[in-house]
Biopython code that builds the backbone (N, CA, C, O; Angstrom):
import numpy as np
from Bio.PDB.StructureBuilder import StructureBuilder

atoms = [
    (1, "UNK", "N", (117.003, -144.550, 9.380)),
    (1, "UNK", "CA", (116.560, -144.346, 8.018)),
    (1, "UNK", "C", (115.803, -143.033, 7.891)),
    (1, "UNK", "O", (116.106, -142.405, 6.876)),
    (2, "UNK", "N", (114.906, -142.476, 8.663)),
    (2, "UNK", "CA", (114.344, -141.264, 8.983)),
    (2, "UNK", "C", (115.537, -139.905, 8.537)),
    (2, "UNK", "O", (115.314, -138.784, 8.080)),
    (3, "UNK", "N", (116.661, -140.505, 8.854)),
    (3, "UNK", "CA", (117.290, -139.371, 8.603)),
    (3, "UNK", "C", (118.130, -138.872, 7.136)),
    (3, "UNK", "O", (118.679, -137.855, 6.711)),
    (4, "UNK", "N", (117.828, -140.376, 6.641)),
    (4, "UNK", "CA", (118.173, -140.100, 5.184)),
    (4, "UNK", "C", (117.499, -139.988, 4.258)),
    (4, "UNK", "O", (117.897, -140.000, 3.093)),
    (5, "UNK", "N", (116.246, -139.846, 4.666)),
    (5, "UNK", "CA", (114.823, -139.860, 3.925)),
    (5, "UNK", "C", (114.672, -138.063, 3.593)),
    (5, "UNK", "O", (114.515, -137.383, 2.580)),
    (6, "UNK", "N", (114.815, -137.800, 5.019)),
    (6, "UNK", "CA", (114.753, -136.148, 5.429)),
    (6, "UNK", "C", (116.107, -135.336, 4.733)),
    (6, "UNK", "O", (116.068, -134.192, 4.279)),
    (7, "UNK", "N", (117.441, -136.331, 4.775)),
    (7, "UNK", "CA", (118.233, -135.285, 4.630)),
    (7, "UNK", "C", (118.455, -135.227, 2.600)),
    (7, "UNK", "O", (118.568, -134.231, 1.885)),
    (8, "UNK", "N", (118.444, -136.717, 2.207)),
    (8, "UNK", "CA", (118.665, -136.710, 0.673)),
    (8, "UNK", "C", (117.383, -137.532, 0.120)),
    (8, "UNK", "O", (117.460, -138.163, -0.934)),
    (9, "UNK", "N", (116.222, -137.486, 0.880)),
    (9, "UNK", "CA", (115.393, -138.435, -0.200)),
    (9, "UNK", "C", (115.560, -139.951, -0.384)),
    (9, "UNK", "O", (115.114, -140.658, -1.287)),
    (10, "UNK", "N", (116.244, -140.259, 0.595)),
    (10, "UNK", "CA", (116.555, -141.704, -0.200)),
    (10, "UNK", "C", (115.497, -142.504, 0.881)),
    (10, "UNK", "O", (115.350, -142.390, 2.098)),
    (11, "UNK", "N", (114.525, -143.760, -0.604)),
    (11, "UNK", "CA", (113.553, -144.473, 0.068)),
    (11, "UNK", "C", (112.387, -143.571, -0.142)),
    (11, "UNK", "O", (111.373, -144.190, -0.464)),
    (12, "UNK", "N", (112.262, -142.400, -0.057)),
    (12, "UNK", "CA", (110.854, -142.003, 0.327)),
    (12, "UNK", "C", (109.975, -142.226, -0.813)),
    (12, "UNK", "O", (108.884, -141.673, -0.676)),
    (13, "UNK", "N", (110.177, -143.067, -2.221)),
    (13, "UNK", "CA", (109.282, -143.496, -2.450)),
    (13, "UNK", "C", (108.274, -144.906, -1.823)),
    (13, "UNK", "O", (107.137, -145.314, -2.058)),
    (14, "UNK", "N", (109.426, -145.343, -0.906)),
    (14, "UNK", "CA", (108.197, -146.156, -0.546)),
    (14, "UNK", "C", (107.806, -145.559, 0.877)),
    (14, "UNK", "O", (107.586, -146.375, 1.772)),
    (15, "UNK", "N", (107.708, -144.272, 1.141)),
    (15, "UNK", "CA", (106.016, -143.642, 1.922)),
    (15, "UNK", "C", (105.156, -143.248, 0.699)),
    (15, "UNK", "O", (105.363, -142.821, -0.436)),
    (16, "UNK", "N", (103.990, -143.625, 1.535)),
    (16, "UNK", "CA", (102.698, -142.900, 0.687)),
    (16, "UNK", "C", (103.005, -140.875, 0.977)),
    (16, "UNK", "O", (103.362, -140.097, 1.863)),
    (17, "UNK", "N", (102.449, -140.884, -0.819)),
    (17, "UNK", "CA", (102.386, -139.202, -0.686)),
    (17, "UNK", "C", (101.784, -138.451, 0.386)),
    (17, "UNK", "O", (102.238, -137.466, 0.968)),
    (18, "UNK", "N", (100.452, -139.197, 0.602)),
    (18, "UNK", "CA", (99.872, -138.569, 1.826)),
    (18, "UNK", "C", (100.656, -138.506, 3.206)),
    (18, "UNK", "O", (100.257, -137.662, 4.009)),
    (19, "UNK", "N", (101.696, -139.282, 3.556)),
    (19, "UNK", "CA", (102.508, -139.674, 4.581)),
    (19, "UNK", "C", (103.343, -138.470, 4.559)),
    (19, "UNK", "O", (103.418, -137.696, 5.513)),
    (20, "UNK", "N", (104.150, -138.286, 3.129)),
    (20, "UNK", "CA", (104.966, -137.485, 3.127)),
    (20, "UNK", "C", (104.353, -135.919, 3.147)),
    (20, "UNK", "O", (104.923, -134.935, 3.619)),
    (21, "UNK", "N", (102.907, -135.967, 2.440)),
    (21, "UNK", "CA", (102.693, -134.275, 2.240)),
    (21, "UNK", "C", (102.143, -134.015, 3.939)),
    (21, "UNK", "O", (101.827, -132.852, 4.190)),
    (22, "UNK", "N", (102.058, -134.731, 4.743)),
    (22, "UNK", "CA", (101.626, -134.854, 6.117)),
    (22, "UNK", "C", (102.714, -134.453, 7.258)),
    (22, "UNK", "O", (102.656, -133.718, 8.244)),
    (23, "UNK", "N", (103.518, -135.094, 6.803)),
    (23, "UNK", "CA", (104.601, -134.612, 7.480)),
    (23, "UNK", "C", (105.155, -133.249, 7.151)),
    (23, "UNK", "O", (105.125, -132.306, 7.942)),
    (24, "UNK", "N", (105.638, -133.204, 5.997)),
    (24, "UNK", "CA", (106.117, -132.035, 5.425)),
    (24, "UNK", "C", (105.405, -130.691, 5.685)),
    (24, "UNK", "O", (105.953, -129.610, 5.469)),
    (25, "UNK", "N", (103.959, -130.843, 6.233)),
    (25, "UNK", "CA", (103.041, -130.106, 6.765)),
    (25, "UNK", "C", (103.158, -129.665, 7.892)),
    (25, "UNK", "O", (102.622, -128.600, 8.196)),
    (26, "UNK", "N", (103.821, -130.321, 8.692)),
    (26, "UNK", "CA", (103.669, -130.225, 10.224)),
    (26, "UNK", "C", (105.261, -129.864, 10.716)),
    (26, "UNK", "O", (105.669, -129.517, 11.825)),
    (27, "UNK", "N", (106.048, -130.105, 9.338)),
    (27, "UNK", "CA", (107.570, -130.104, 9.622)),
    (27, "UNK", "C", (107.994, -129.226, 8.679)),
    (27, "UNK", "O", (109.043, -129.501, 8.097)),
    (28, "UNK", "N", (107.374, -128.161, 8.379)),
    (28, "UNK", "CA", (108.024, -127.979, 7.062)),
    (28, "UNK", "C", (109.283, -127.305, 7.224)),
    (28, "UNK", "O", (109.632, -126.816, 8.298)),
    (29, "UNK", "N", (110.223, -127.260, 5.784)),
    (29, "UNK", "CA", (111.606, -127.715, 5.720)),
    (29, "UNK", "C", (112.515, -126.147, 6.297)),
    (29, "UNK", "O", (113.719, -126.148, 6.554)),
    (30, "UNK", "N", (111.866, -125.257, 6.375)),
    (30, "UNK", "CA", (112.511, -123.913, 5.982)),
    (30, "UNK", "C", (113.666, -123.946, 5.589)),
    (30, "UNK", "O", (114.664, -123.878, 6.306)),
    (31, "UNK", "N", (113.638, -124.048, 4.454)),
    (31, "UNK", "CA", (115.712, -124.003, 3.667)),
    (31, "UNK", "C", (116.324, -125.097, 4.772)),
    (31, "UNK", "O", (116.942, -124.809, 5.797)),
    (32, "UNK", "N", (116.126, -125.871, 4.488)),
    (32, "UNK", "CA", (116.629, -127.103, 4.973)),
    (32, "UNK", "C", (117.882, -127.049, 4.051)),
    (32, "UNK", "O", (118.855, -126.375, 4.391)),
    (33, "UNK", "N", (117.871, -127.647, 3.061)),
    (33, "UNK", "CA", (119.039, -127.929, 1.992)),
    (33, "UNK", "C", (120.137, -126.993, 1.940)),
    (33, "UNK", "O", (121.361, -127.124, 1.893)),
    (34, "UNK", "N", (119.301, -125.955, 1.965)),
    (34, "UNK", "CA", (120.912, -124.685, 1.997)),
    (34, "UNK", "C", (121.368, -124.617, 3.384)),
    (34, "UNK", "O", (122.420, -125.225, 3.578)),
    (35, "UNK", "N", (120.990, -124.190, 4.130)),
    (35, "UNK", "CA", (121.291, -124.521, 5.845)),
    (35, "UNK", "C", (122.475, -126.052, 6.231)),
    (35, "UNK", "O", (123.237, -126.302, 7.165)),
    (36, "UNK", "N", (122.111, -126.737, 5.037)),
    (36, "UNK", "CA", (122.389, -127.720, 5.717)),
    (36, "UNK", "C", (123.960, -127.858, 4.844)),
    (36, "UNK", "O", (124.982, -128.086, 5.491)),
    (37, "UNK", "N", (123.990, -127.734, 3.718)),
    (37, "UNK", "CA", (124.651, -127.767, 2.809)),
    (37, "UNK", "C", (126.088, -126.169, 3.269)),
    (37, "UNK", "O", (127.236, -125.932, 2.893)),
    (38, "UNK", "N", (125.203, -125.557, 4.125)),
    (38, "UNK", "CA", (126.651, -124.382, 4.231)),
    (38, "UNK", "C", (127.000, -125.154, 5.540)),
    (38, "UNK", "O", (128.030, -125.827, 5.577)),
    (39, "UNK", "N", (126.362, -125.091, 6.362)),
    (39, "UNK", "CA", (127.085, -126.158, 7.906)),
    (39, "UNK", "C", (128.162, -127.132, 7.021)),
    (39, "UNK", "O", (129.381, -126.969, 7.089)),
    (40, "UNK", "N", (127.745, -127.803, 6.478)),
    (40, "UNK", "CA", (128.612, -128.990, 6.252)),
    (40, "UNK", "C", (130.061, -128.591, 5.096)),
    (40, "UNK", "O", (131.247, -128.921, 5.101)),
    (41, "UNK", "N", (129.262, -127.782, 4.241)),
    (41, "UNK", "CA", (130.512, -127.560, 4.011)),
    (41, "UNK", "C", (131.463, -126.122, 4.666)),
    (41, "UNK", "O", (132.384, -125.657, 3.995)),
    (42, "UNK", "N", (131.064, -125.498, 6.117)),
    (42, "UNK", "CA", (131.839, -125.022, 6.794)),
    (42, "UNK", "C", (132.559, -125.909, 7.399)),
    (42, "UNK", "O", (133.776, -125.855, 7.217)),
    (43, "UNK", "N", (132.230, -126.525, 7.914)),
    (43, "UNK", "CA", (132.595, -127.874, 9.022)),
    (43, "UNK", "C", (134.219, -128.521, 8.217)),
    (43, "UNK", "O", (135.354, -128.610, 8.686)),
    (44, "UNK", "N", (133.499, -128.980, 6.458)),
    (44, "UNK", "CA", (134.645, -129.296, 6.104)),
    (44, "UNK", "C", (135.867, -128.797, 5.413)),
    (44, "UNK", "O", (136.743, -129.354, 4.752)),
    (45, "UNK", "N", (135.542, -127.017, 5.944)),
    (45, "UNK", "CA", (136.649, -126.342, 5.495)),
    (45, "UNK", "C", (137.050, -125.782, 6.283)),
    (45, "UNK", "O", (137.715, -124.756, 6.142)),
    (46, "UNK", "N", (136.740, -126.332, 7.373)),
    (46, "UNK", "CA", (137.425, -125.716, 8.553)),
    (46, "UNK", "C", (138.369, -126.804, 9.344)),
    (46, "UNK", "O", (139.376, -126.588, 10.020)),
    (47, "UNK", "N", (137.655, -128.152, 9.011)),
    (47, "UNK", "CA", (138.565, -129.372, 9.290)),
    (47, "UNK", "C", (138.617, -130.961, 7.913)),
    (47, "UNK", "O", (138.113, -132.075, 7.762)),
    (48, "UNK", "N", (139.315, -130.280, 7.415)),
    (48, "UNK", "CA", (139.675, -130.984, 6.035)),
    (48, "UNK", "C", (139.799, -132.375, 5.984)),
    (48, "UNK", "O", (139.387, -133.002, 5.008)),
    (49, "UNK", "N", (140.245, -132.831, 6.789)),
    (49, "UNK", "CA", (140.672, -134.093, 7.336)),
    (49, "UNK", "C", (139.521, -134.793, 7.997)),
    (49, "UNK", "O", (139.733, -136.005, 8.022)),
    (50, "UNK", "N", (138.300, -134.431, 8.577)),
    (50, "UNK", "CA", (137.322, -134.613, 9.089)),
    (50, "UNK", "C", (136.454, -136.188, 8.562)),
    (50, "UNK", "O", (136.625, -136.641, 7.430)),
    (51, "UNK", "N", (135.839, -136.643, 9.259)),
    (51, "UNK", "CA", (134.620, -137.600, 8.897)),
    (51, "UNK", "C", (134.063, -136.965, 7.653)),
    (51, "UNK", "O", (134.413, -137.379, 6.547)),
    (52, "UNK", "N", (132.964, -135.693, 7.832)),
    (52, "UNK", "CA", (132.318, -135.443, 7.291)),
    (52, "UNK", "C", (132.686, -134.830, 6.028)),
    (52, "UNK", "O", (132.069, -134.749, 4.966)),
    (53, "UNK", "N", (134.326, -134.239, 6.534)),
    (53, "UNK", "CA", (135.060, -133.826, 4.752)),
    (53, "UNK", "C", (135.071, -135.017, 4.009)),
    (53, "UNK", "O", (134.421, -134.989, 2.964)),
    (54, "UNK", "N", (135.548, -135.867, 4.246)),
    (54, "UNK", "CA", (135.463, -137.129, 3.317)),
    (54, "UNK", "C", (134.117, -137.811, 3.070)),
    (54, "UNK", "O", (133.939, -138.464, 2.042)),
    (55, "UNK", "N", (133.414, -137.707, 3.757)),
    (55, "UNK", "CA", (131.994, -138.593, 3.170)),
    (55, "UNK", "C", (131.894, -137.665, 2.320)),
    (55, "UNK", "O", (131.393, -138.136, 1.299)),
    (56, "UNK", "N", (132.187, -136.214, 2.180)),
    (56, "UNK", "CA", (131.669, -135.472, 1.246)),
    (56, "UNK", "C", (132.283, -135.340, 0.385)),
    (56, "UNK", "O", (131.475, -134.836, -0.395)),
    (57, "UNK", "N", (133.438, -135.433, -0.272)),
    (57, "UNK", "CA", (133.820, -135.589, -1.242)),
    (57, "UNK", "C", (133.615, -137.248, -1.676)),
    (57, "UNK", "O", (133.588, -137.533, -2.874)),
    (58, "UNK", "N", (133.496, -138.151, -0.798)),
    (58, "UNK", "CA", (133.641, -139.676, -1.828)),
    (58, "UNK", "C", (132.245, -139.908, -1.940)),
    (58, "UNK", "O", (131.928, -140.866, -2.644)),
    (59, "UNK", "N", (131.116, -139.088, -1.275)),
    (59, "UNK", "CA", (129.708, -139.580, -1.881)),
    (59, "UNK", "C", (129.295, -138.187, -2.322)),
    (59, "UNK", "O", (128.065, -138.216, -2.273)),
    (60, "UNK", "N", (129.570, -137.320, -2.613)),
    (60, "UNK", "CA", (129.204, -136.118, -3.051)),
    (60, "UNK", "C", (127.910, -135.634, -2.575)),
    (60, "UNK", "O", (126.864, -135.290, -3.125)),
    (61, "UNK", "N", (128.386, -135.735, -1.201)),
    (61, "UNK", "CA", (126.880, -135.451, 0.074)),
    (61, "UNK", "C", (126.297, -134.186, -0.593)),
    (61, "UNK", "O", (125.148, -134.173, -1.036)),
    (62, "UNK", "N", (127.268, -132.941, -0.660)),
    (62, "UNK", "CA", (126.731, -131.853, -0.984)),
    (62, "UNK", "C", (125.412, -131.998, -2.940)),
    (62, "UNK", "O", (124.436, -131.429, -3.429)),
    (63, "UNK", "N", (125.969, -132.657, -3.135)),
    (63, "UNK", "CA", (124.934, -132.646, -4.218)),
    (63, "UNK", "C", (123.892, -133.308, -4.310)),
    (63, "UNK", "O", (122.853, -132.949, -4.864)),
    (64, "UNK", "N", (124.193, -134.749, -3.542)),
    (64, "UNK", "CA", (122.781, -135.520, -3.114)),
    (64, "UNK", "C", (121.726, -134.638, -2.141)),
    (64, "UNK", "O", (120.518, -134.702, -2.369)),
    (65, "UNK", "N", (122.098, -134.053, -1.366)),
    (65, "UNK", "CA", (121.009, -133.060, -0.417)),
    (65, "UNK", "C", (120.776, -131.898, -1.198)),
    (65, "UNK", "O", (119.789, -131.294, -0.778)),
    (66, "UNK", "N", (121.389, -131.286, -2.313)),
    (66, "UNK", "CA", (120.668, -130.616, -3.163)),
    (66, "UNK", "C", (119.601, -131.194, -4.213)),
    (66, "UNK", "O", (118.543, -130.613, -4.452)),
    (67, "UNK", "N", (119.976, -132.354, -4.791)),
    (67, "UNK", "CA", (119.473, -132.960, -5.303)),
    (67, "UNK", "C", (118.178, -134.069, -4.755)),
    (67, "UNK", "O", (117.606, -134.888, -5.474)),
    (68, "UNK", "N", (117.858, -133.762, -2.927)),
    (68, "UNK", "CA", (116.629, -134.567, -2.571)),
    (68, "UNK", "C", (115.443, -134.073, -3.681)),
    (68, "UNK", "O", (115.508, -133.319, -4.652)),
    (69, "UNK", "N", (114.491, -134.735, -3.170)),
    (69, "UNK", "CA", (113.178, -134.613, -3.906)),
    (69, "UNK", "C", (112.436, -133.620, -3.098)),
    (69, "UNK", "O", (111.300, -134.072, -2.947)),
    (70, "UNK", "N", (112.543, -132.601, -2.575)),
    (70, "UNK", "CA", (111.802, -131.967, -1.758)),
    (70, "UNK", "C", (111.763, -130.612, -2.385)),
    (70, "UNK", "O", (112.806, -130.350, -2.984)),
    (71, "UNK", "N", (110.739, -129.565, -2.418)),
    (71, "UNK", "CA", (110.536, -128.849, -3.108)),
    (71, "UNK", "C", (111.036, -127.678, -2.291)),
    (71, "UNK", "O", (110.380, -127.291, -1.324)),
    (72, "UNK", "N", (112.461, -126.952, -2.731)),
    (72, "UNK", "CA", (112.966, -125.685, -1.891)),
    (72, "UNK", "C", (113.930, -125.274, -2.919)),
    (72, "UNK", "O", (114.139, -125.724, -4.046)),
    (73, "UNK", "N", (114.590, -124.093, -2.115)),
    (73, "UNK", "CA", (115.547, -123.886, -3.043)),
    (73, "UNK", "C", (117.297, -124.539, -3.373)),
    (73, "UNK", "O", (118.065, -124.882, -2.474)),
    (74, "UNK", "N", (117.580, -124.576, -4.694)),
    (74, "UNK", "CA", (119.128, -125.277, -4.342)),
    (74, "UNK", "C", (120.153, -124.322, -3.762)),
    (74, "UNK", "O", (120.065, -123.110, -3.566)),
    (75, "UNK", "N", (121.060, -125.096, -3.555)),
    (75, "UNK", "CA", (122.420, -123.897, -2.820)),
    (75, "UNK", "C", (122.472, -122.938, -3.901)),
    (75, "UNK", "O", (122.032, -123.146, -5.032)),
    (76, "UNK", "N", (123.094, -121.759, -3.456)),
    (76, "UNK", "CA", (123.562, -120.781, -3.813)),
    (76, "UNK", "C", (124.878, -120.723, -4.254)),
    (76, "UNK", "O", (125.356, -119.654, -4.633)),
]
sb = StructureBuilder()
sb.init_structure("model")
sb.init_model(0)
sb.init_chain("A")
sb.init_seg("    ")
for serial, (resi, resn, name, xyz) in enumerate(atoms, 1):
    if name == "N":
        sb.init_residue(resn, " ", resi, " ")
    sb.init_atom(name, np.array(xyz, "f"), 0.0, 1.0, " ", f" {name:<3s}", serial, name[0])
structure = sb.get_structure()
């Protein structure tokens, strides 16, 4: 669950703010979202057919990890 908290936000309302501005302190994101968002969608244009091409088009990964709650910039 840690990793879906970190990658799209999901759940992290139930940490306390202090939990989250604590972490986010000690971890902070450096362009997390865009970093993460060009990997993945290199990955799935380089193998179309892939796991991760399809989770991304049938859950629209790329827009949920733009769309976390974390304060950075969106893709480009």
């Amino acid at each position: 669950m840690g990793a879906i908290v970190d990658v799209i936000g999901m759940l992290i309302d139930e940490l306390s703010e202090s939990t989250v501005r604590e972490v986010l302190e000690k971890h902070p994101r450096l362009g997390c979202k865009k970093r993460l968002i060009g990997l993945l969608d290199d990955q799935a244009t380089k193998k179309s057919q892939s796991r991760i091409a399809s989770a991304m088009e049938q859950f629209k990964l790329l827009d949920l990890i733009d769309q976390a709650p974390f304060a950075e910039s969106s893709r480009v």
